[in-house]
C-alpha positions in Angstrom: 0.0 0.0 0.0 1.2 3.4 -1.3 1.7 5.6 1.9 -1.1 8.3 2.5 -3.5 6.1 0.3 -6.9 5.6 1.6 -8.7 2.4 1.7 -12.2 1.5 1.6 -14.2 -1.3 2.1 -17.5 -1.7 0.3 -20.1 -4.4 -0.7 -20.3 -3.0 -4.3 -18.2 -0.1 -6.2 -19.7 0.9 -9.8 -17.1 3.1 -12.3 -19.0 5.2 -14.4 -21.8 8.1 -12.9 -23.4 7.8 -16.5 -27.2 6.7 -16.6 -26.3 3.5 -16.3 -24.0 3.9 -13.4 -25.9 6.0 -11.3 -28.9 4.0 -12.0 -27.4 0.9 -10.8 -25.7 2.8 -7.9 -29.4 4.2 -6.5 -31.2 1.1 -7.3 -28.9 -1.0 -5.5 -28.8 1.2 -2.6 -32.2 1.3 -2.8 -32.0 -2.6 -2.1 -30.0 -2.3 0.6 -26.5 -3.1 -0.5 -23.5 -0.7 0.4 -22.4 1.4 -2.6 -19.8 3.8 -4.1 -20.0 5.7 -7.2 -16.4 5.8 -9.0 -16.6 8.8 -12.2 -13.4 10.6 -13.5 -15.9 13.9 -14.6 -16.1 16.2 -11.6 -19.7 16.1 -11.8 -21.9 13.1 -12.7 -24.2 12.4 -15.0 -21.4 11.3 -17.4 -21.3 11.9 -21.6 -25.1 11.7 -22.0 -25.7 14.4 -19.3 -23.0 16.3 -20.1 -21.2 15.9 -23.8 -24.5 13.8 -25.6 -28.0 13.4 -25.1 -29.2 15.9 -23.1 -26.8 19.1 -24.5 -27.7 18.0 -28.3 -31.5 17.7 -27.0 -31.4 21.1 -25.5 -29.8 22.5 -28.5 -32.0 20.6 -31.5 -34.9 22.5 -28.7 -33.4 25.4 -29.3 -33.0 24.8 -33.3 -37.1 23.7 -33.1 -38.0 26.9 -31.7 -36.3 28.7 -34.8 -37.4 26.7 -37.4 -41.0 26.7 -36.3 -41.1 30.8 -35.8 -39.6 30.9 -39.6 -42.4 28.5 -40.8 -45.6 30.2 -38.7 -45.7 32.2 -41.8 -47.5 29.4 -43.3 -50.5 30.1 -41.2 -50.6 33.7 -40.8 -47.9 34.5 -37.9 -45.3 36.2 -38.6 -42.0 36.8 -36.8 -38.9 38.3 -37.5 -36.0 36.4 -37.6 -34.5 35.7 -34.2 -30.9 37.4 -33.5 -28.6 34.6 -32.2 -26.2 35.3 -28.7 -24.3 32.5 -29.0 -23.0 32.9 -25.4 -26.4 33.0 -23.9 -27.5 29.9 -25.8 -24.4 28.1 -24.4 -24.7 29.7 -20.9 -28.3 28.1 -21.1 -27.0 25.0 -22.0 -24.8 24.8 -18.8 -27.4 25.7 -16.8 -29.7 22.8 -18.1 -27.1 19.8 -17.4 -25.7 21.7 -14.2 -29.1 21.4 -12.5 -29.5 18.0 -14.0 -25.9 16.9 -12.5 -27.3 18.8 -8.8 -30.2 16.4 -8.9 -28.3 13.2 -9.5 -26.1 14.2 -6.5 -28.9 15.3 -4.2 -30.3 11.6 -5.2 -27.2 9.8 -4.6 -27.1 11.6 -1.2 -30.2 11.1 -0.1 -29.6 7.1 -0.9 -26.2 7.2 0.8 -24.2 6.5 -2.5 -21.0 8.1 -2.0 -19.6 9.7 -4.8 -15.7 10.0 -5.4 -14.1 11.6 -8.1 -11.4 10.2 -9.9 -9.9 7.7 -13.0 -10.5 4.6 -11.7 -8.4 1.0 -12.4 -8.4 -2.4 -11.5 -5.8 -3.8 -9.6 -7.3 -7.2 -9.2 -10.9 -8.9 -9.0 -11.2 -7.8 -6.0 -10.1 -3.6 -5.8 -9.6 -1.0 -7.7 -7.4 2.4 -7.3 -8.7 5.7 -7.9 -6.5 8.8 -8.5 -7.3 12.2 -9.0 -4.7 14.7 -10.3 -2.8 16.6 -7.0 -4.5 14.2 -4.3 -4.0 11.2 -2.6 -5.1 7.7 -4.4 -8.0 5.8 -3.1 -7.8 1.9 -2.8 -11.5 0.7 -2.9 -12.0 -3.3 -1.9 -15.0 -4.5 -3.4 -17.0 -7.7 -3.4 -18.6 -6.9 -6.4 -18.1 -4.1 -9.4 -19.8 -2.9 -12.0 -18.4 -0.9 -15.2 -20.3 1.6 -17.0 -17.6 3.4 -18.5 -19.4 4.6 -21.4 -17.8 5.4 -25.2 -16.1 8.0 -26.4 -15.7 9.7 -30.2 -14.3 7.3 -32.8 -10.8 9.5 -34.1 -9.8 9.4 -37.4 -6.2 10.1 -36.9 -4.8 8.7 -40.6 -6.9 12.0 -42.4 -4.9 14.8 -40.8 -2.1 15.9 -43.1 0.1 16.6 -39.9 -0.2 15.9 -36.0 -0.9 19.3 -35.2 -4.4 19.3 -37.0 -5.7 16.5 -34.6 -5.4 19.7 -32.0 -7.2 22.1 -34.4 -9.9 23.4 -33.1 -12.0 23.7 -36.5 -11.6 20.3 -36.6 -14.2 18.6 -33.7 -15.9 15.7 -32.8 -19.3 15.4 -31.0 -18.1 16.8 -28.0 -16.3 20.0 -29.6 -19.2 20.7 -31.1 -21.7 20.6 -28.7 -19.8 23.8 -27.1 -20.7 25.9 -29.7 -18.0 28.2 -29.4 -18.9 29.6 -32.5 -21.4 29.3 -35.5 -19.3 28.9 -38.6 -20.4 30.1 -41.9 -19.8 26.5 -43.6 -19.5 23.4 -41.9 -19.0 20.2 -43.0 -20.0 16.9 -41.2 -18.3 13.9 -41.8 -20.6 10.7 -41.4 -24.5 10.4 -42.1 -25.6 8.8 -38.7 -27.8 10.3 -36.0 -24.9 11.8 -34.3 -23.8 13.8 -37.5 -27.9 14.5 -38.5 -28.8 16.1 -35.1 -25.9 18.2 -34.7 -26.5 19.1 -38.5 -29.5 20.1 -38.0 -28.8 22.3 -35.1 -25.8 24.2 -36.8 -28.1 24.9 -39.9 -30.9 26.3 -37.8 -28.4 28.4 -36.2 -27.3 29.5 -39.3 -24.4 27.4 -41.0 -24.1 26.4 -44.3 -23.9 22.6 -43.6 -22.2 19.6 -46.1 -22.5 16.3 -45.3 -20.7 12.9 -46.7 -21.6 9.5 -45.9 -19.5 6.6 -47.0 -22.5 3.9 -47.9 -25.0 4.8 -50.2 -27.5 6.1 -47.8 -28.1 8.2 -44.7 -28.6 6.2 -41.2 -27.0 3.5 -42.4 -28.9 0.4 -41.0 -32.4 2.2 -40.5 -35.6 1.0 -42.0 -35.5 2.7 -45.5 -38.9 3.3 -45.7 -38.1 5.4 -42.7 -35.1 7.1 -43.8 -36.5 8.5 -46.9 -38.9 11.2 -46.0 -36.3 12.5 -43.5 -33.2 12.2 -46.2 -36.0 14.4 -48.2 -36.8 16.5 -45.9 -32.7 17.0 -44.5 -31.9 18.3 -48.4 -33.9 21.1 -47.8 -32.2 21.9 -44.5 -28.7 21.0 -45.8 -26.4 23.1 -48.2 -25.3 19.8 -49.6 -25.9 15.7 -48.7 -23.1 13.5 -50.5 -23.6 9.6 -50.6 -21.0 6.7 -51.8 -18.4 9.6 -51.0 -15.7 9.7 -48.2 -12.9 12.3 -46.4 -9.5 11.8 -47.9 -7.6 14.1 -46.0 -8.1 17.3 -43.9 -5.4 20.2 -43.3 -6.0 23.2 -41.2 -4.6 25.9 -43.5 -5.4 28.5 -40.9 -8.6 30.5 -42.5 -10.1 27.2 -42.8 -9.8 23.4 -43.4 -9.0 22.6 -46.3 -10.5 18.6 -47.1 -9.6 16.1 -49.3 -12.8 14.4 -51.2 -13.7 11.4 -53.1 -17.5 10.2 -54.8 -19.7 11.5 -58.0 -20.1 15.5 -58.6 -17.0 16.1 -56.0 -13.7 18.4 -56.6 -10.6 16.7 -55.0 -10.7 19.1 -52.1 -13.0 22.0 -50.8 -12.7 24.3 -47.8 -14.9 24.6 -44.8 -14.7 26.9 -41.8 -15.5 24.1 -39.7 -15.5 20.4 -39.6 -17.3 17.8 -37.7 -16.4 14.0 -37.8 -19.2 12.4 -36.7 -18.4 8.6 -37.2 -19.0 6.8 -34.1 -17.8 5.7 -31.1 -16.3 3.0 -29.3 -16.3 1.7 -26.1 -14.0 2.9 -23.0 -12.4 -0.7 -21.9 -8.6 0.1 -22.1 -6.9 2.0 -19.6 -9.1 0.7 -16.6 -7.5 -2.6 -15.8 -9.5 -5.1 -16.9 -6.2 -7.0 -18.1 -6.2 -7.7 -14.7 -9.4 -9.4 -14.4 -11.1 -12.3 -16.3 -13.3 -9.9 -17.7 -13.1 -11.2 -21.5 -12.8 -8.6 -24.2 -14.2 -8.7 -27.7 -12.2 -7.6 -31.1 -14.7 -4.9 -31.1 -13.4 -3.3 -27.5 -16.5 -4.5 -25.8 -16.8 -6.6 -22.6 -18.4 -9.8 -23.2 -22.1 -10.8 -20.7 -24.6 -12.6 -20.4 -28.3 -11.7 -19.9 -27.8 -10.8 -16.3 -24.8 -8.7 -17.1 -22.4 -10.7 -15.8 -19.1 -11.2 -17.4 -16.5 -14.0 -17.6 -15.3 -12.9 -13.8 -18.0 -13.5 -11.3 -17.0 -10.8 -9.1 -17.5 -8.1 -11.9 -20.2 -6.9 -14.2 -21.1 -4.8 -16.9 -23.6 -2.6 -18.3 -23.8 0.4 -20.9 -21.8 0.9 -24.0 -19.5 -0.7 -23.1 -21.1 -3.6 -23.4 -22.8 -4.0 -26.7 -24.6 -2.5 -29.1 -27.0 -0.8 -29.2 -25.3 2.3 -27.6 -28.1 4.0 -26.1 -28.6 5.7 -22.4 -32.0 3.9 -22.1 -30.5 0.5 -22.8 -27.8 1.5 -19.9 -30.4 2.4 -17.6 -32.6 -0.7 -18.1 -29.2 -2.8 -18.1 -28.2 -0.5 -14.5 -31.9 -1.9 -13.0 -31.1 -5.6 -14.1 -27.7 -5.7 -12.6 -28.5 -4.2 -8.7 -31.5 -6.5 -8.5 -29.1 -9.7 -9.7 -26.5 -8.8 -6.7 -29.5 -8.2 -4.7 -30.7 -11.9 -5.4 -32.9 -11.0 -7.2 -34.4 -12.7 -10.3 -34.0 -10.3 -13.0 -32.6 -10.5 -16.7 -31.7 -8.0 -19.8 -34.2 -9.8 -21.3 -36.0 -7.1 -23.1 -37.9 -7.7 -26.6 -37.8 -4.3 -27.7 -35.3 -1.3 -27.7 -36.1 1.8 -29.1 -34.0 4.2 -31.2 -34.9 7.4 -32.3 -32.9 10.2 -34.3 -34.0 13.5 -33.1 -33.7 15.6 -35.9 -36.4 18.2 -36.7 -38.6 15.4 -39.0 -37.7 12.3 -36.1 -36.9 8.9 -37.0 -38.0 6.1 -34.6 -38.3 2.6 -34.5 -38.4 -0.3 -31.8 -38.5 -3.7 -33.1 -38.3 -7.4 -31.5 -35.4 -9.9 -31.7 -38.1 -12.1 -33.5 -38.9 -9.7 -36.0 -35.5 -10.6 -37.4 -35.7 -14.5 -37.2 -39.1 -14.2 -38.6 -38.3 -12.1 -41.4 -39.3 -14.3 -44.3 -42.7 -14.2 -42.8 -43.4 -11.3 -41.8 -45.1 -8.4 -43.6 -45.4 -4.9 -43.6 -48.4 -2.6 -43.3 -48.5 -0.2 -45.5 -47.4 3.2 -44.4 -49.9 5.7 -43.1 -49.2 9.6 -43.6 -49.2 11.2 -40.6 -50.1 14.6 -42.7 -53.7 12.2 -43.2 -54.4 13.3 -39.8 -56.3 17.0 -39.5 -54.2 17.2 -36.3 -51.1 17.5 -38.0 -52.3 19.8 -40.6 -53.6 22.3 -37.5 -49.4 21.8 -36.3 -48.1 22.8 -40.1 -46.0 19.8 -39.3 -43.6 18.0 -41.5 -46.0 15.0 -43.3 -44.6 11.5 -42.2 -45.5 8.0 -41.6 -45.5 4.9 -39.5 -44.8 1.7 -40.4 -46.0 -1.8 -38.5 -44.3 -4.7 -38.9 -45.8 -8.4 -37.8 -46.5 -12.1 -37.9 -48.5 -12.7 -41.0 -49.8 -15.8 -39.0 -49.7 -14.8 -35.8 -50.4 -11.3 -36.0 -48.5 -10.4 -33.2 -46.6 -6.9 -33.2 -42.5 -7.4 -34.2 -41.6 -4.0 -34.7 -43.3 -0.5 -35.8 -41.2 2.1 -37.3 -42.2 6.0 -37.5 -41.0 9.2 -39.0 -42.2 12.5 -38.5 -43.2 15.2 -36.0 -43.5 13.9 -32.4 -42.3 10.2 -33.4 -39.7 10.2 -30.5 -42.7 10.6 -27.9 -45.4 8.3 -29.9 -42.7 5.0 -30.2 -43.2 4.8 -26.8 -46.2 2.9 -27.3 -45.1 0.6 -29.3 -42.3 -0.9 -27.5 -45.1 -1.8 -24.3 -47.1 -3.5 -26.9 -43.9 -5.4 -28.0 -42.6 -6.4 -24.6 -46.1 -7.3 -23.8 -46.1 -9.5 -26.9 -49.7 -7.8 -28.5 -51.4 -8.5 -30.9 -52.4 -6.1 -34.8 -56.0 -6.4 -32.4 -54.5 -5.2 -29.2 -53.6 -1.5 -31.1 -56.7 -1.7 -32.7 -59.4 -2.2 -30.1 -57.2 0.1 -27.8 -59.0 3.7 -28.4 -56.4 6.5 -29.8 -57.6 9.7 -28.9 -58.6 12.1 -31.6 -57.6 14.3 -33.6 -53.7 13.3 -32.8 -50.7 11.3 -34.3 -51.0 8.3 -32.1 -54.1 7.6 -34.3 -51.3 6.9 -36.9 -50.7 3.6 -35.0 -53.9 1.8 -34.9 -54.7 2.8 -38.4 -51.1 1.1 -39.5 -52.6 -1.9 -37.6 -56.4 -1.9 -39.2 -54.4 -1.7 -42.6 -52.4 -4.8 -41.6 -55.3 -6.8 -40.6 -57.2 -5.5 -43.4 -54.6 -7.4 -45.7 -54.2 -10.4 -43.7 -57.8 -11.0 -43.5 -58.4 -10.5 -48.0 -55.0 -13.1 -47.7 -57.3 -15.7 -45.9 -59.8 -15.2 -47.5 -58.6 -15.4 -51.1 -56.9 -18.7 -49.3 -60.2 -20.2 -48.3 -61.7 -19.5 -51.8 -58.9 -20.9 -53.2 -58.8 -24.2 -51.3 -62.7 -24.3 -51.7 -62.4 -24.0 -55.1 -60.3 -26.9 -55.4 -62.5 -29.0 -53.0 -65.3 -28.2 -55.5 -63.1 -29.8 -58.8 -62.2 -33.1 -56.8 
């Protein structure tokens, strides 16, 4: 032992204050077992409170706000265009994750979590050493752990022409640009995914000319087409320019810009852009914590291999989050946080969930939540045909974007695999259909269940009716068919 290190004792110690840390930490306190809270962020609530989610949902509110005064004109209201302070809108933003971070504190206190600051790493199965720059390590012995270490940006360091552009600060990932230290004039956005969409969109409402280029031949790249459509549609009017089947071959901060090296159809070989973002992914945050010195097992991916409790190859250690899978989501972490404190509780309790929900907040949404069957079941299952949402004399009274959702099922069955939605409010309506997946309904259950009127959610028991309406003309064109044969025998 290191003199003037501390050492504690504790029945469980979870690394990582992000929603899936902190919601493991309360629930298992809640249960009664002894916990401490390990985070290296001097305030927790980790990326999704305070580089993700929650800063790019504030700011796409912010970006909502503008495009809807701009198209009131539509119906009479007129405003004039709203005059951007960049340092208030990022002031604001502060404010909204600061009191957010307050209230996970004041929750952890009242629970009796105990929350240290610090990077923690394992020094065996059984502790782990936390130190914080200028102050004394901390030695936590644990009987059980959980990591929830979360992901960070993936880095693209073979495109920079030399080392000092990786330090460039008009070149940024997610996190740089959810500062907003400034609005450039042109921005472009490397990578089509939700990450690169969202914080599109906000920079374009804010008033940047915004590029983006996508490497496969479509935006979102594994969303429902059907889905991505109306929003690639609707993003082209939003966007300066959208570039498919193209890639980055180089970027160089030639000091009154960044000057980027481009391949695909209709492109120069380089253009220049006040600022870029690279908006490719993330990966998990397993190295540099330790686990070499566990039997927690590793894939060639970077994440930690479980099982449906959570539980990795060591017994003593669990793990929840991104870091543990895809899909990377803060909902899946906090579902996954519930699962794990009610296992070391004794509890019987599983990541056993048939639906997970993912939704794209742009200003024309893109949600979906589909079941593990739907995918097995693929060959027989069928599609209802979509149903606009603009069909609805609610959305015409919000001037809304026109959209659609999309229910997918057991032609036999008729049991609910999945239901996919785009348009206005989609990120609050999916809702519903993941409880009618993880209660395994029926195209009848969204039927008979009233949807109150005039609003969207009508959208998804008329997406049903249509589905049963075509599975009911199948049966019965089969029952003519067979009785037609019975007749010639």
């Amino acid at each position: 032992m290191v003199v003037g290190e501390m050492v504690q004792e504790i029945d469980l110690v979870v690394i990582g204050a992000g929603p899936g840390g902190y919601t493991a930490a309360l629930r298992a306190a809640e249960l009664g077992i002894k916990t401490i809270l390990v985070d290296a962020m001097p305030k927790p609530g980790g990326v999704c409170l305070h580089m993700g989610c929650i800063p790019s949902k504030a700011l796409l509110h912010a970006a909502e706000v503008i495009n809807t005064t701009q198209s009131a004109a539509k119906f009479g209201l007129h405003f004039e265009k709203p005059k951007l302070n960049v340092d208030e809108l990022r002031t604001w933003k502060l404010g909204v994750t600061d009191k957010l971070a307050m209230g996970i504190v004041g929750m952890c206190k009242s629970a009796g979590v105990e929350i240290i600051n610090g990077n923690a790493r394992f020094e065996d199965n059984r502790s782990v050493r936390v130190e914080k720059d200028g102050e004394s390590a901390t030695r936590i012995k644990f009987k059980h752990a959980i990591v929830a270490t979360g992901s960070r940006p993936v880095a693209l360091p073979k495109l920079f022409k030399k080392e000092a552009d990786m330090q460039s600060p008009r070149i940024m990932d997610s996190t740089g640009a959810l500062k907003i230290e400034a609005v450039p004039k042109t921005l472009l956005v490397i990578g089509g995914g939700y990450i690169g969409l969202e914080l599109g969109t906000v920079y374009a409402a804010l008033g940047s000319e915004v590029t983006v280029v996508e490497m496969t031949d479509g935006l979102l790249p594994g969303v429902d087409r059907d889905l991505v459509k109306p929003l690639a549609t609707h993003l082209a009017t939003s966007f300066k320019a959208i570039h498919l089947s193209s890639k980055v071959t180089s970027l160089e901060d030639i000091g009154s810009g960044v000057k980027v090296g481009l391949e695909g159809k209709d492109l120069p070989e380089s253009m220049t852009f006040e600022r870029v973002l690279i908006a490719v992914g993330r990966v998990p945050n397993t190295d540099n914590i330790g686990l070499e010195n566990t039997s927690v097992e590793i894939d060639k991916h970077g994440f930690v291999q479980i099982d449906t409790s959570c539980r990795t190859a060591d017994k003593r250690i669990l793990a929840i989050g991104d870091i543990s899978g895809q899909p990377m989501l803060a909902h899946r972490a906090m579902r996954q946080g519930q699962v794990v404190a009610e296992v070391l509780a004794g509890r019987k309790s599983s990541f056993d969930n048939r639906a997970i929900p993912a939704v794209v907040f742009t200003e024309l949404k893109s949600p979906g939540a589909e079941s593990p069957k739907q995918k097995r079941k693929q060959e027989d299952a069928k599609s209802a045909p979509q149903n606009s949402h603009v069909s609805l004399r609610k959305s015409d009274d919000l001037s809304e974007p026109v959209g659609h959702t999309k229910v997918i099922y057991d032609s036999e069955s008729t049991q609910v695999l999945g239901v996919g939605m785009v348009g206005p409010r989609a990120g609050e309506l999916i809702a519903e259909a993941v409880v009618a997946i993880e209660m395994g309904a029926v195209l009848e259950d969204l039927i008979v269940a009233i949807h109150p009127h005039p609003t969207l959610s009508e959208t998804v028991m008329e997406a049903s009716m249509t589905a049963m309406s075509r599975i009911e003309r199948n049966r019965n064109r089969e029952t003519k068919s067979s009785q037609h044969m019975a007749d010639h025998c």
